[in-house]
RODO-2510 file (C-alpha; in nm, 4 decimals, decimal comma):
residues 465
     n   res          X          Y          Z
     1     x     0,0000     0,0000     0,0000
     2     x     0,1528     0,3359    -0,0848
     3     x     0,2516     0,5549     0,2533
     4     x     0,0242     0,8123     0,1946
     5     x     0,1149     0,9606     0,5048
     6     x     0,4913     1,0457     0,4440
     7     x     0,3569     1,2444     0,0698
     8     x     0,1472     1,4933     0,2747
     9     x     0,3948     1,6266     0,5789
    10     x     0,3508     1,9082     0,8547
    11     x     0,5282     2,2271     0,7471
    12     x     0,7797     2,2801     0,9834
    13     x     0,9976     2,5487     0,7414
    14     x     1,2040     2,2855     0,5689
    15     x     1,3209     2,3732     0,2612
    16     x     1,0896     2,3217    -0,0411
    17     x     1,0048     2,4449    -0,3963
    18     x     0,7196     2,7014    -0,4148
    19     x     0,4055     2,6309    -0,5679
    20     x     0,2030     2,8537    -0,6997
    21     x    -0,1698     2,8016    -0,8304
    22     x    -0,3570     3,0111    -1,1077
    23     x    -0,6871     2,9600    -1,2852
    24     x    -0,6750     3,0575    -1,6704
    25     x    -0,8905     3,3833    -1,5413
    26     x    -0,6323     3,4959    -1,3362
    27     x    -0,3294     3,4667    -1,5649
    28     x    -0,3250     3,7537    -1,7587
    29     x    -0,3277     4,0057    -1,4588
    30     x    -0,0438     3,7787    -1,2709
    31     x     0,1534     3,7772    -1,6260
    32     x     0,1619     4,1188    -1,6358
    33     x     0,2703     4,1746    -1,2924
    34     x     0,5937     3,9436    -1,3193
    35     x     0,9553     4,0644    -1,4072
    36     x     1,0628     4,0366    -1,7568
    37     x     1,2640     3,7207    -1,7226
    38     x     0,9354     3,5370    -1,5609
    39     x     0,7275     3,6582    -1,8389
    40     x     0,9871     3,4987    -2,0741
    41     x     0,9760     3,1810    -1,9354
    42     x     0,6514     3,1878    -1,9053
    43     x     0,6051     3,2613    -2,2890
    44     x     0,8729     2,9640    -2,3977
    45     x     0,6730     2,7369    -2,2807
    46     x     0,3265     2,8875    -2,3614
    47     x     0,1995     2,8177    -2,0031
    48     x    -0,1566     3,0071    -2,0291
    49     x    -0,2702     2,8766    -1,6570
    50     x    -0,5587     2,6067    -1,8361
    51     x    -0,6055     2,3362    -1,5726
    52     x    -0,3441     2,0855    -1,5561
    53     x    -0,0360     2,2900    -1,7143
    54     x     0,2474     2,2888    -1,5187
    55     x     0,5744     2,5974    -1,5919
    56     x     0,8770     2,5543    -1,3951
    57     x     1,0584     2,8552    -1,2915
    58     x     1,4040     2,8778    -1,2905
    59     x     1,5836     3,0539    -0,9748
    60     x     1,8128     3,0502    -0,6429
    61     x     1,7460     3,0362    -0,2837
    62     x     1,9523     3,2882    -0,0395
    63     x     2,2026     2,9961     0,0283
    64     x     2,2580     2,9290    -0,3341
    65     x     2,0864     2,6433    -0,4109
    66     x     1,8554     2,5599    -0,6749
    67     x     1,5027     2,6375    -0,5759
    68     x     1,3275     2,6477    -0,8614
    69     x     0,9465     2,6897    -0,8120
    70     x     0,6106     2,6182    -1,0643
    71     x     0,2958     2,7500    -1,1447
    72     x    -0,0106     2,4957    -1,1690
    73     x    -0,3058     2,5710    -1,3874
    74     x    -0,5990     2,4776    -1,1806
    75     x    -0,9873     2,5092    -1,2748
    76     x    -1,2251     2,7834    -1,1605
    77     x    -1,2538     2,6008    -0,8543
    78     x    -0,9033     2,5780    -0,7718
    79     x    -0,8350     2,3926    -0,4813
    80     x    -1,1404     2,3595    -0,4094
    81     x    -1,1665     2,0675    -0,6358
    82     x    -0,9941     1,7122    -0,5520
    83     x    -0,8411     1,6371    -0,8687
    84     x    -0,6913     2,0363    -0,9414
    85     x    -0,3140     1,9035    -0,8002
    86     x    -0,3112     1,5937    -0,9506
    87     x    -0,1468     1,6562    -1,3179
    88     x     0,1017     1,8365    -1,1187
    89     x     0,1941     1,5691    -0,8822
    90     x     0,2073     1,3452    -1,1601
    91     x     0,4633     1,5452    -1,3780
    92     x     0,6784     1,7429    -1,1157
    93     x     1,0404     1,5388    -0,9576
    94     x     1,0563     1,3835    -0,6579
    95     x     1,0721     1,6290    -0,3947
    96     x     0,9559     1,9100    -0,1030
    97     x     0,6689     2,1186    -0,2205
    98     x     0,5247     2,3940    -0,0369
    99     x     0,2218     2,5872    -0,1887
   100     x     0,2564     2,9873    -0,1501
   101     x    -0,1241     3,1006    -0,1748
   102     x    -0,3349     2,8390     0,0010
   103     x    -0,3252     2,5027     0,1780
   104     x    -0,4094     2,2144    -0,0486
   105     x    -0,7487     2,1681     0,0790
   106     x    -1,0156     1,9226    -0,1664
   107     x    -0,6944     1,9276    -0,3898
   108     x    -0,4784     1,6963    -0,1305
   109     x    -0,6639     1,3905    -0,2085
   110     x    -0,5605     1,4241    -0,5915
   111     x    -0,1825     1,4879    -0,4549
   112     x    -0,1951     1,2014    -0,3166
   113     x    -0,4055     0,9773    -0,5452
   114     x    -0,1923     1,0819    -0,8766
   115     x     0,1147     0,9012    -0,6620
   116     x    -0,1063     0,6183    -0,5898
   117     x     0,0165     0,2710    -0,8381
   118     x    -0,1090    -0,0738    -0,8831
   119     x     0,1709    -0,2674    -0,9592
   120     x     0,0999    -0,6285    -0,7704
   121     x     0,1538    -0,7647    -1,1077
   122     x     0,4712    -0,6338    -1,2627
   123     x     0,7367    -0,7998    -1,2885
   124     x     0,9408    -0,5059    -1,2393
   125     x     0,7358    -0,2260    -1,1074
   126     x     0,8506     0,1197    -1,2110
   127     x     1,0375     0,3181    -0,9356
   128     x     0,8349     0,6442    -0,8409
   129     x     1,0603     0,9066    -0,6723
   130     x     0,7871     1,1031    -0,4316
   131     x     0,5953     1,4209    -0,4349
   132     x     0,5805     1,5542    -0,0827
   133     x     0,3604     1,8513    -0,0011
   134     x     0,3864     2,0691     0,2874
   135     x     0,0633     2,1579     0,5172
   136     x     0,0157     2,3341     0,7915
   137     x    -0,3512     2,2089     0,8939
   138     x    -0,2386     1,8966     1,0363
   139     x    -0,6152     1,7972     1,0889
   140     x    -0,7293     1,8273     0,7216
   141     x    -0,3865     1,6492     0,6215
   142     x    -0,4781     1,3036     0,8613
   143     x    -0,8102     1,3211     0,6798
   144     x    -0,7155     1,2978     0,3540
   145     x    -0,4536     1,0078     0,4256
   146     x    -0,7622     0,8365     0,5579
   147     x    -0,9532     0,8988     0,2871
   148     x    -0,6857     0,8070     0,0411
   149     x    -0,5891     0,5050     0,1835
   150     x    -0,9523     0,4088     0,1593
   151     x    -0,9709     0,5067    -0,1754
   152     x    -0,6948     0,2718    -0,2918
   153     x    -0,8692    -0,0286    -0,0996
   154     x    -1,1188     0,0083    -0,3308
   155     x    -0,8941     0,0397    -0,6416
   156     x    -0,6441    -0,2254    -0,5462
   157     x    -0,9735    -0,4839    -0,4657
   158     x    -1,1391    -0,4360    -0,8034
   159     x    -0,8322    -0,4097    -1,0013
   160     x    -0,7332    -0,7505    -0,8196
   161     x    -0,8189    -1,0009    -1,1120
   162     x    -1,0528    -1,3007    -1,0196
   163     x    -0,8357    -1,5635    -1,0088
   164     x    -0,6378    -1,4226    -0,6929
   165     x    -0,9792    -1,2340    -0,5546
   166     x    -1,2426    -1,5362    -0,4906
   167     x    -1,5064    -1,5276    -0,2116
   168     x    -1,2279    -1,6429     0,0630
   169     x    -0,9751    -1,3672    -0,0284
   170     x    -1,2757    -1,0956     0,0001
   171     x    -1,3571    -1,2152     0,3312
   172     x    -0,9986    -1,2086     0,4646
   173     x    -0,9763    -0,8739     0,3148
   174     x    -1,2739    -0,7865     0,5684
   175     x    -1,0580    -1,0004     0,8657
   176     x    -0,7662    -0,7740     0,8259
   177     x    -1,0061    -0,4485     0,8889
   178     x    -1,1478    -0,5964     1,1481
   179     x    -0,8283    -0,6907     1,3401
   180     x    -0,7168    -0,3655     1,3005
   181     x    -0,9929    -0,2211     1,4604
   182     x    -1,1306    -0,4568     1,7017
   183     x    -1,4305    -0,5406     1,5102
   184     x    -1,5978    -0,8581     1,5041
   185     x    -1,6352    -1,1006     1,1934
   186     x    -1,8558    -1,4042     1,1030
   187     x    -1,8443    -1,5776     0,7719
   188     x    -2,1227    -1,8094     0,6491
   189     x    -1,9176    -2,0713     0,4133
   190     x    -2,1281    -2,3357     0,1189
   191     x    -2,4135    -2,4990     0,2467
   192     x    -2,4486    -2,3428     0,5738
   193     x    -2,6020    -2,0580     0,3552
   194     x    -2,8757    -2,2937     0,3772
   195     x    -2,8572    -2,4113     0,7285
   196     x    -2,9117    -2,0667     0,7785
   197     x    -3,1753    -1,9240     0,5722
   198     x    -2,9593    -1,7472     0,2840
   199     x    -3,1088    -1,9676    -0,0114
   200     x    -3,0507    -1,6639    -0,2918
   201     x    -2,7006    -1,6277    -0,2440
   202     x    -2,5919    -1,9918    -0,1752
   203     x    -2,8619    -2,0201    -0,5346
   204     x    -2,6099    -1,8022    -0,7264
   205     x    -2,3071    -1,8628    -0,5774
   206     x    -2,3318    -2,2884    -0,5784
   207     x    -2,2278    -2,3624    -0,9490
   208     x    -1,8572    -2,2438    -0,8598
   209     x    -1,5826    -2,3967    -0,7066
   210     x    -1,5185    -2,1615    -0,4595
   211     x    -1,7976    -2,1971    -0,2178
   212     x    -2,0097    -1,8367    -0,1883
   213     x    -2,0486    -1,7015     0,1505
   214     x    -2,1870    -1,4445     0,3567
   215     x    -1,9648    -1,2086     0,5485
   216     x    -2,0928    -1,0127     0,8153
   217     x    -1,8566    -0,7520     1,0377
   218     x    -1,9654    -0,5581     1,3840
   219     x    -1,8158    -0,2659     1,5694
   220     x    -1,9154    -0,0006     1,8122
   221     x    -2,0813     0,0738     2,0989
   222     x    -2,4038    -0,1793     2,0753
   223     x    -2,6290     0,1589     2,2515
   224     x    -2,5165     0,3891     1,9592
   225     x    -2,7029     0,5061     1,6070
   226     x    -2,7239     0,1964     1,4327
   227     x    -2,5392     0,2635     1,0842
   228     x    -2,5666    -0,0570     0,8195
   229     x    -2,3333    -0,0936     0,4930
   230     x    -2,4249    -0,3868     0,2202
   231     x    -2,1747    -0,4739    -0,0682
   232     x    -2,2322    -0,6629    -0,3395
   233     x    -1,9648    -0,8911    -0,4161
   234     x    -1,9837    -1,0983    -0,7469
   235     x    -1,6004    -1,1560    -0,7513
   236     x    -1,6994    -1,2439    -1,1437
   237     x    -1,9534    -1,2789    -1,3213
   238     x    -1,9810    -1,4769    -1,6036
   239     x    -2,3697    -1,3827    -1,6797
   240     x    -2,4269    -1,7893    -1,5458
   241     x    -2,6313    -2,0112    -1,8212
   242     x    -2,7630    -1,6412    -1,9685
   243     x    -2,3627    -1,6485    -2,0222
   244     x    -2,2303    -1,2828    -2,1075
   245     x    -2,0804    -1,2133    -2,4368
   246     x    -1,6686    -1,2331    -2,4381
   247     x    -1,6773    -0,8242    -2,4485
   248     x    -1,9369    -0,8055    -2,1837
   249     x    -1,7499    -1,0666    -1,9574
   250     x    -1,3936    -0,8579    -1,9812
   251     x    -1,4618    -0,6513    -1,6580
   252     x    -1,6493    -0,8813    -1,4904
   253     x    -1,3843    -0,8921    -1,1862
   254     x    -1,5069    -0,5732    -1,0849
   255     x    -1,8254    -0,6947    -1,0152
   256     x    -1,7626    -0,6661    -0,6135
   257     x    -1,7060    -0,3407    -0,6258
   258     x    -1,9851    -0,2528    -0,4376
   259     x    -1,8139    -0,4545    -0,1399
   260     x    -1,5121    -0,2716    -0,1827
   261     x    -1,6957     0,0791    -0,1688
   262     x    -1,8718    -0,0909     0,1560
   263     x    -1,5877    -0,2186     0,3110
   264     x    -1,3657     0,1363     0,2499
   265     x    -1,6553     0,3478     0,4175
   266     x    -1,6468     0,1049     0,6958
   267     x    -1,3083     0,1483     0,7354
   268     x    -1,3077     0,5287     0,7565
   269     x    -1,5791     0,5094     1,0304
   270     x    -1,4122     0,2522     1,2524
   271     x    -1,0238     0,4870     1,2114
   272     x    -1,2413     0,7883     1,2721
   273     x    -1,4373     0,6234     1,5806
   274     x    -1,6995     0,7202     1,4161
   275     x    -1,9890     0,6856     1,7399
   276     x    -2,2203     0,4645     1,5637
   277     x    -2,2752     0,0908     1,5735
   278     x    -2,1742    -0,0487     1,2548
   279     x    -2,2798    -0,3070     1,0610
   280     x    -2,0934    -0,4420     0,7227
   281     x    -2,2826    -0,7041     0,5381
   282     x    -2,1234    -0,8766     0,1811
   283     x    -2,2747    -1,1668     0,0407
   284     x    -1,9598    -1,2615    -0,1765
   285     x    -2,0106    -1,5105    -0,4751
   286     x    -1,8636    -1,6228    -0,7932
   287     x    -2,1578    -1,6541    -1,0717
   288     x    -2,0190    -1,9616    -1,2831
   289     x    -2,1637    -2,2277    -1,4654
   290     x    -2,1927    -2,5940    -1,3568
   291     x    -2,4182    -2,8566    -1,3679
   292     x    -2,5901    -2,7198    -1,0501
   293     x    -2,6170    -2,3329    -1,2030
   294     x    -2,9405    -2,1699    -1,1334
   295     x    -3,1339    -2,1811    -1,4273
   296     x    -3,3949    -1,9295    -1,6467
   297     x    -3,7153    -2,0090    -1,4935
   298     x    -3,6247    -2,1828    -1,1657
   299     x    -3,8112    -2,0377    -0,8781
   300     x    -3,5801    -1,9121    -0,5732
   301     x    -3,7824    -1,8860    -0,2009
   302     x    -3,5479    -1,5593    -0,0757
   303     x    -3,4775    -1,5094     0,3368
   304     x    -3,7487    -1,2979     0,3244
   305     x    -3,9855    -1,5431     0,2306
   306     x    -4,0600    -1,3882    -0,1176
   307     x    -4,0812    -1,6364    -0,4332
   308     x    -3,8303    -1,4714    -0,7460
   309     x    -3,8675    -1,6225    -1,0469
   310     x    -3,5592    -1,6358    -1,2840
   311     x    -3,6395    -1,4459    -1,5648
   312     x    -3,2192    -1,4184    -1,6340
   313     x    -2,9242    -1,5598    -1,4691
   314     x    -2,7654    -1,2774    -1,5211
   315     x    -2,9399    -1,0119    -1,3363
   316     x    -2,7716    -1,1959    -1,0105
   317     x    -2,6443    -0,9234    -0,7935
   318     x    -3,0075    -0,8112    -0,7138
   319     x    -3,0722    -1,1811    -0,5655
   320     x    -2,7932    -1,1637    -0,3365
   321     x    -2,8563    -0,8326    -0,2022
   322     x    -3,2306    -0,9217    -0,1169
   323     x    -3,1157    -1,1689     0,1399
   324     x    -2,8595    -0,9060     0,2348
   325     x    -3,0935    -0,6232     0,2678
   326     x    -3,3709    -0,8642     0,4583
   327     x    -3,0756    -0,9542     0,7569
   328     x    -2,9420    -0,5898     0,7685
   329     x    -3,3068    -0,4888     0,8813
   330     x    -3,3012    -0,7159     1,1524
   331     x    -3,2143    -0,4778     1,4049
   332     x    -3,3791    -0,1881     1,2845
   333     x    -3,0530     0,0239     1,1509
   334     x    -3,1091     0,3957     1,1450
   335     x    -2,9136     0,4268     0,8144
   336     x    -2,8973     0,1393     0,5668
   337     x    -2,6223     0,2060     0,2532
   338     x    -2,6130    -0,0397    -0,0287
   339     x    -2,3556    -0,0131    -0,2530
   340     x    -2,3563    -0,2043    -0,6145
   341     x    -2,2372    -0,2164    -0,9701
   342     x    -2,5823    -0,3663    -1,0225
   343     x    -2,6908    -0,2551    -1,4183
   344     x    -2,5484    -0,1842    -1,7345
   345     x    -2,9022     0,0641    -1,7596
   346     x    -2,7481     0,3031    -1,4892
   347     x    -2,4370     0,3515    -1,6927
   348     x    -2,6447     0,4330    -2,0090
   349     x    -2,8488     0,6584    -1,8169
   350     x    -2,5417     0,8435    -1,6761
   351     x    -2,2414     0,7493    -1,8016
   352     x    -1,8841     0,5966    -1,6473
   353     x    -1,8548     0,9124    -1,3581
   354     x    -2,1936     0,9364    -1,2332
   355     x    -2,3858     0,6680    -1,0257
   356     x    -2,7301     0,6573    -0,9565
   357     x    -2,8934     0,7144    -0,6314
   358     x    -3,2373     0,5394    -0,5191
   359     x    -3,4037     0,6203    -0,1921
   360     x    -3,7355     0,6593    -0,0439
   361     x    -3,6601     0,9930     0,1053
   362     x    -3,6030     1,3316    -0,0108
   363     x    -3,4116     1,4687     0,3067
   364     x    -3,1607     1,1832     0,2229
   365     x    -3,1282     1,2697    -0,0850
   366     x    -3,1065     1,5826    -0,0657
   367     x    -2,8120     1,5211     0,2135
   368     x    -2,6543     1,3222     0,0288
   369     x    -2,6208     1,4974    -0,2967
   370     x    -2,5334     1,8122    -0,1258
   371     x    -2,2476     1,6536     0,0767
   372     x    -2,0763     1,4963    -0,2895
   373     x    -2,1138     1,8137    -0,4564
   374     x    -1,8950     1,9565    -0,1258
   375     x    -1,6267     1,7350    -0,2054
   376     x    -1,6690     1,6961    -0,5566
   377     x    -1,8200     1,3264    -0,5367
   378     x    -2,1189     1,4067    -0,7957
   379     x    -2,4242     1,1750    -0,7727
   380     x    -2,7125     1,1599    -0,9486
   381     x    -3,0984     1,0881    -0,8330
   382     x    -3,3230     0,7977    -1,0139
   383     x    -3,6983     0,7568    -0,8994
   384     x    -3,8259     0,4749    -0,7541
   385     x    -4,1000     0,5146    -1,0032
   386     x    -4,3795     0,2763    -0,8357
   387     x    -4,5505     0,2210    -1,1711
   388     x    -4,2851    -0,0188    -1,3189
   389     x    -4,2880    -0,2683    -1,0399
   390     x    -4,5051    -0,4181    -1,3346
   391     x    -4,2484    -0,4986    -1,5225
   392     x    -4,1317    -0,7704    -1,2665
   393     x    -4,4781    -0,9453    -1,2104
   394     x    -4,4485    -1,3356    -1,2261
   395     x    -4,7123    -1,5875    -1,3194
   396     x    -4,6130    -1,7983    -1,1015
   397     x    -4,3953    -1,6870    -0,8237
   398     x    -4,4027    -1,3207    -0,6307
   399     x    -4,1506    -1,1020    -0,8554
   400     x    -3,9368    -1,2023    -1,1823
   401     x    -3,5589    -1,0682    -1,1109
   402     x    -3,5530    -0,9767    -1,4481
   403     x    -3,8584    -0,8303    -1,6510
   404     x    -3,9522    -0,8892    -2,0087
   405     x    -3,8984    -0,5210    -2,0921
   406     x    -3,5247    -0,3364    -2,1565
   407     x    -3,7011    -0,0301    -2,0616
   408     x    -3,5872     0,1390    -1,7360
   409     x    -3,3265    -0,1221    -1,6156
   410     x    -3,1721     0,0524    -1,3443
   411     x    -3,5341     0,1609    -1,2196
   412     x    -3,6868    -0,1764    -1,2329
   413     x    -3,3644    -0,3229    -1,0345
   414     x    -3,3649    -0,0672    -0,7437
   415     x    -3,7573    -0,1409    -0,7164
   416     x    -3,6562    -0,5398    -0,7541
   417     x    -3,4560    -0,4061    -0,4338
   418     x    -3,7203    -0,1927    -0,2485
   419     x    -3,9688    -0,5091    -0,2121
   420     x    -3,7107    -0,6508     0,0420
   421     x    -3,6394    -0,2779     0,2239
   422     x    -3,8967    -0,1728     0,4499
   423     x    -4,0693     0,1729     0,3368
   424     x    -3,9606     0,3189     0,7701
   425     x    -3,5806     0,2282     0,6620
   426     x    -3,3780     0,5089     0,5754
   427     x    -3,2315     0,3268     0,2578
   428     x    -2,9785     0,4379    -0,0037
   429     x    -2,8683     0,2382    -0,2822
   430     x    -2,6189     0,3524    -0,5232
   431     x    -2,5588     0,2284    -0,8436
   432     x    -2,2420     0,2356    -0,9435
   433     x    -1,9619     0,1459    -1,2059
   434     x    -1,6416     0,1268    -0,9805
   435     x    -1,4019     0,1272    -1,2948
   436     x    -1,2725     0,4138    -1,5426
   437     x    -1,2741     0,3268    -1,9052
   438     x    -1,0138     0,5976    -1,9499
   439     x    -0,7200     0,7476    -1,7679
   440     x    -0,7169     1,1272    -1,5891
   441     x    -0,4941     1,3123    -1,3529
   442     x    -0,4841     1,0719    -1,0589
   443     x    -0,7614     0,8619    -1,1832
   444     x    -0,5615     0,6027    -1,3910
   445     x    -0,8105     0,3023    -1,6044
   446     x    -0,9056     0,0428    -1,4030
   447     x    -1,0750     0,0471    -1,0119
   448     x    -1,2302     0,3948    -0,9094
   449     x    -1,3943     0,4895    -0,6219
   450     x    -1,7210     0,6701    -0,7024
   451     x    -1,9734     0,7487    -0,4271
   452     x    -1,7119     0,7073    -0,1515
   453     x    -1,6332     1,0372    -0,0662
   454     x    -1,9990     1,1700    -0,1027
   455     x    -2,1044     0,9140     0,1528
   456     x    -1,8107     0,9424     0,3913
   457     x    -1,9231     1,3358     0,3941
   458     x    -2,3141     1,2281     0,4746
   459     x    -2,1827     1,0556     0,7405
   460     x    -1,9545     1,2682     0,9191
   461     x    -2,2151     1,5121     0,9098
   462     x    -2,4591     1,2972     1,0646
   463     x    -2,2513     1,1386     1,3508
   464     x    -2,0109     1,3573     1,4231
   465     x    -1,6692     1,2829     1,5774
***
């Protein structure tokens, strides 16, 4: 894991290189204002302060060393926006860096982020001389290692291919948090799904050879606000006997994501001592095919008692969180997160960035779209549009998990999802992609974190430290 911690330092006067950030508004006035030699370094390179351009500035400290400094083109934000240092921390040598006009704020996480590599698999990784930036506001500067160490759990876990990420490795992965932080964890292995009344996810998860389970973690005071997080975790899904197409199977191992995004948040909350009572639940399957696959018109009895017919073997991360969401409202929880990358629908709706938010209430909402536009963890609001719980009638059992129609996929899946959440529980589910097609400043392709910040935010504000 990368030491956040020791690439975001207390300013104690050591000697750095000065940073200086400029929006493309504010260039021409600070142009003007610089000596002749500045403005012609400034023109050789044709720095014009557009977010992500980087000038270095020649020049020499009182002792006579070099201590060159930079201007960073930021956004109209500035540093008020995570990813506005992260181009620069990406192109700038090792080194101190000490920023002249502001502390790094929302900006830090990108700092930090763009120095952030998955390299498990190289043979020989690529040496990365660090970027350390200087901070006085020692408080804001713990937060956003937390935050960024959380936020590379959830890359390194989805960008962890399948065949070294199973069901066991995803619960150990929960074992290790827990240890850390005194938490509690039980793990329902195979047929003891059964035993124990989880018949949809042992259902989906039986055909494999690495036996599904159900992973359940506990911490807090037992008296305090009763906080529950649910993960989906399909370490891979092939689609089952409705088998997935070879394009449509090539990201399949991020298919847990959601249990990554659960299991990060929970980590924040238990290093924050957070005062809540917390509750992680992640039904973790593979969905393979075998002779004992669930099949396109079986009928599944769920924990909750409710009949789903199989209308498609691949719409199987809705079945596994409907015995998750039925045991996380066991004890009442006065905030219930689900986090999945449950439909392709969601992405066509709103693209690779922005996931889709279901909940009953509009204060939520509200809460929690407010707190991701804070910290620039956009989010985007889907009804639960009560009308298309038609489309996942059954003749024969209570619901289809998969209607007839293409229409309104993401809809019809968070309302597949509502039949097992009471209407009194304050539920969120988000809907989300957990993987960049496409490489930015500090977001490289592969695992992303979307959501996690936005929630971490609600939360905080609700239960504060």
């Amino acid at each position: 894991m990368t030491d956040f911690a020791a690439l975001l330092c207390a300013d104690e006067g050591q000697p750095a290189h000065a940073l200086q950030t400029l929006t493309a508004a504010a260039f021409p006035d600070w142009f003007a204002g610089q000596p002749a030699v500045v403005q012609r370094m400034i023109a050789a390179t044709d720095f014009k302060a557009e977010a992500g351009e980087l000038a270095i500035l020649s020049g020499a400290a009182a002792d006579g060393t070099d201590r060159w400094s930079a201007v960073i083109g930021v956004g109209s934000a500035g540093l008020g926006e995570p990813w506005a240092l992260a181009a620069a921390a990406t192109k700038l040598p090792g080194g101190m860096y000490r920023l002249v006009d502001a502390e790094p704020g929302l900006a830090a996480h990108g700092w930090l982020m763009a120095q952030h590599h998955f390299d498990r698999y190289r043979s020989k990784p690529p040496l990365h001389a660090p970027r350390v930036l200087l901070t006085a506001d020692h408080m804001a500067a713990t937060d956003a290692v937390r935050l960024a160490e959380a936020t590379a759990l959830v890359r390194d876990l989805v960008d962890t291919p399948a065949n070294d990420l199973g069901p066991a490795e995803l619960a150990a992965a929960v074992i290790a948090e827990a240890e850390r932080f005194g938490a509690t964890v039980t793990v329902v292995v195979g047929d003891d799904l059964l035993a124990t009344d989880f018949p949809a996810i042992h259902a989906v998860g039986r055909a494999a050879a690495r036996a599904p389970r159900l992973i359940e973690l506990r911490w807090g005071d037992p008296a305090a606000p009763k906080v529950t997080l649910v993960g989906k975790g399909v370490i891979f899904d092939s689609g089952g006997l409705n088998i997935k197409s070879g394009s449509g199977m090539a990201l399949m191992k991020k298919d847990m994501g959601g249990a990554a995004h659960a299991l990060a948040l929970a980590r924040l909350i238990m290093q924050a001592g957070l005062p809540v009572r917390l509750r992680l639940i992640i039904p973790a399957v593979e969905n393979a095919i075998a002779g004992d696959a669930f099949r396109p018109g079986d009928v599944i009895t769920t924990r909750a008692g409710v009949s789903v017919e199989i209308g498609n073997t691949d719409a199987e991360g809705r079945l596994i969180l409907a015995d998750a969401l039925t045991l996380a409202q066991d004890d009442q929880p006065e905030l219930l997160l689900d986090f999945a990358t449950l439909t392709g629908a969601a992405r066509v709706a709103l693209g690779p960035e922005l996931p889709a938010l279901f909940t009953h209430s509009d204060g939520l909402a509200a809460e929690l779209l407010a707190a991701g536009t804070s910290v620039g963890d956009p989010l985007w609001r889907l009804p639960l549009w009560l009308p298309y719980r038609e489309m996942l009638k059954s003749s024969i059992a209570d619901l289809n998990n998969s209607g007839e129609s293409s229409f309104a996929g993401a809809i019809t899946a968070a309302l597949f999802l509502n039949h097992f959440v009471h209407i009194t529980t304050n539920w969120l589910h988000l809907d989300l992609y957990a993987w960049r097609p496409s490489a930015q400043p500090g977001r490289p392709k592969g695992g992303a974190a979307m959501s996690l910040r936005a929630s971490w935010k609600l939360l905080r504000q609700r239960y504060v430290v």
